[in-house]
C-alpha positions in Angstrom: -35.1 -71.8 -26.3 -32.7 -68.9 -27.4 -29.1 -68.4 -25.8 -29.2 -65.1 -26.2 -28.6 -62.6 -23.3 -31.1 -60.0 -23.3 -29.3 -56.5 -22.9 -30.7 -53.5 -21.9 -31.1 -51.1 -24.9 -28.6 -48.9 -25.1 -26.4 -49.8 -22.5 -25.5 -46.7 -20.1 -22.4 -46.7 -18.1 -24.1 -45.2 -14.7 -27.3 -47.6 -15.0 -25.5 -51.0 -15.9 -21.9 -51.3 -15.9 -20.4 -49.1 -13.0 -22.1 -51.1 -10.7 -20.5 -54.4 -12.0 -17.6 -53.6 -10.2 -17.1 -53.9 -6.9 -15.3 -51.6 -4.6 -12.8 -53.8 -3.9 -12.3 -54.5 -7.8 -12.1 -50.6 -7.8 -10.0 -50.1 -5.1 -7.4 -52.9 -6.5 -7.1 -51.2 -9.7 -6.7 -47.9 -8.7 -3.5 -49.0 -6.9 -2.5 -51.7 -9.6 -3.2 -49.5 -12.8 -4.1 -46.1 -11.2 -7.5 -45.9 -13.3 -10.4 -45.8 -11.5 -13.5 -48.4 -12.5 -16.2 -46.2 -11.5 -15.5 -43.4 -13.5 -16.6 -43.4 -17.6 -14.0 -41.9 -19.0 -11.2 -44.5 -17.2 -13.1 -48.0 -17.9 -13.8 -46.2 -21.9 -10.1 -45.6 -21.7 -9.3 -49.2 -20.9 -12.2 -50.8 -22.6 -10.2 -53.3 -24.8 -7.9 -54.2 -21.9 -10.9 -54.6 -19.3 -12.7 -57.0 -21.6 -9.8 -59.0 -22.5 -8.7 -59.8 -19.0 -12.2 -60.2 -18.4 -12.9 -63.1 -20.7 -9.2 -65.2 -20.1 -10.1 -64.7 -16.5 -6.9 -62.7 -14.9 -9.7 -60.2 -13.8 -10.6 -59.7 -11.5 -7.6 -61.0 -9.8 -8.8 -64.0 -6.9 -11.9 -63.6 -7.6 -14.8 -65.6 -9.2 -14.4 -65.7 -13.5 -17.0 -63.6 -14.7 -20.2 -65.1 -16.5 -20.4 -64.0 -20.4 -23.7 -62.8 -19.6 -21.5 -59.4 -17.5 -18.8 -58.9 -19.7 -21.7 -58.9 -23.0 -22.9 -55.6 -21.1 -19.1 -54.1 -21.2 -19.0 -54.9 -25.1 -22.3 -53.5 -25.7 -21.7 -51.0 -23.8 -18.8 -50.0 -26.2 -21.5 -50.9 -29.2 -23.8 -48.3 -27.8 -21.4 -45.5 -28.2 -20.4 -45.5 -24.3 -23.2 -43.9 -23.3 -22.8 -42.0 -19.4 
């Protein structure tokens, strides 16, 4: 049995990552960072930064660490040319 996650191909910011984020992941980053994690051109912006606090776990903040399987669709996402 493979370990591999199975991504969609390519990865489109509308269809599969906007709607990993929750409102209130949203809502506390427009009022922590003032970027918005619903709109492309922010989370492209912050792409590096978003991943990284993503996989050491400081985001999002009180909430559940994120599975590797969600934050492999933000890097491929980044692979695929951040596609809208």
């Amino acid at each position: 049995m493979s370990n591999e996650v199975s991504l969609p191909k390519p990865v489109r910011f509308d269809a599969h990552v906007k709607g990993l984020f929750s409102d209130e992941q949203r809502n506390c980053m427009l009022v922590q960072g003032g970027w918005d994690l619903h709109k492309l051109e922010d989370v492209k912006l912050w792409h590096k930064r978003i991943v990284a606090k993503l996989s050491d776990g400081s985001m999002p903040e009180g909430g559940p660490r994120w599975p590797p399987e969600r934050i492999a669709i933000i890097k491929q996402w980044k692979e695929d040319n951040f596609q809208p």
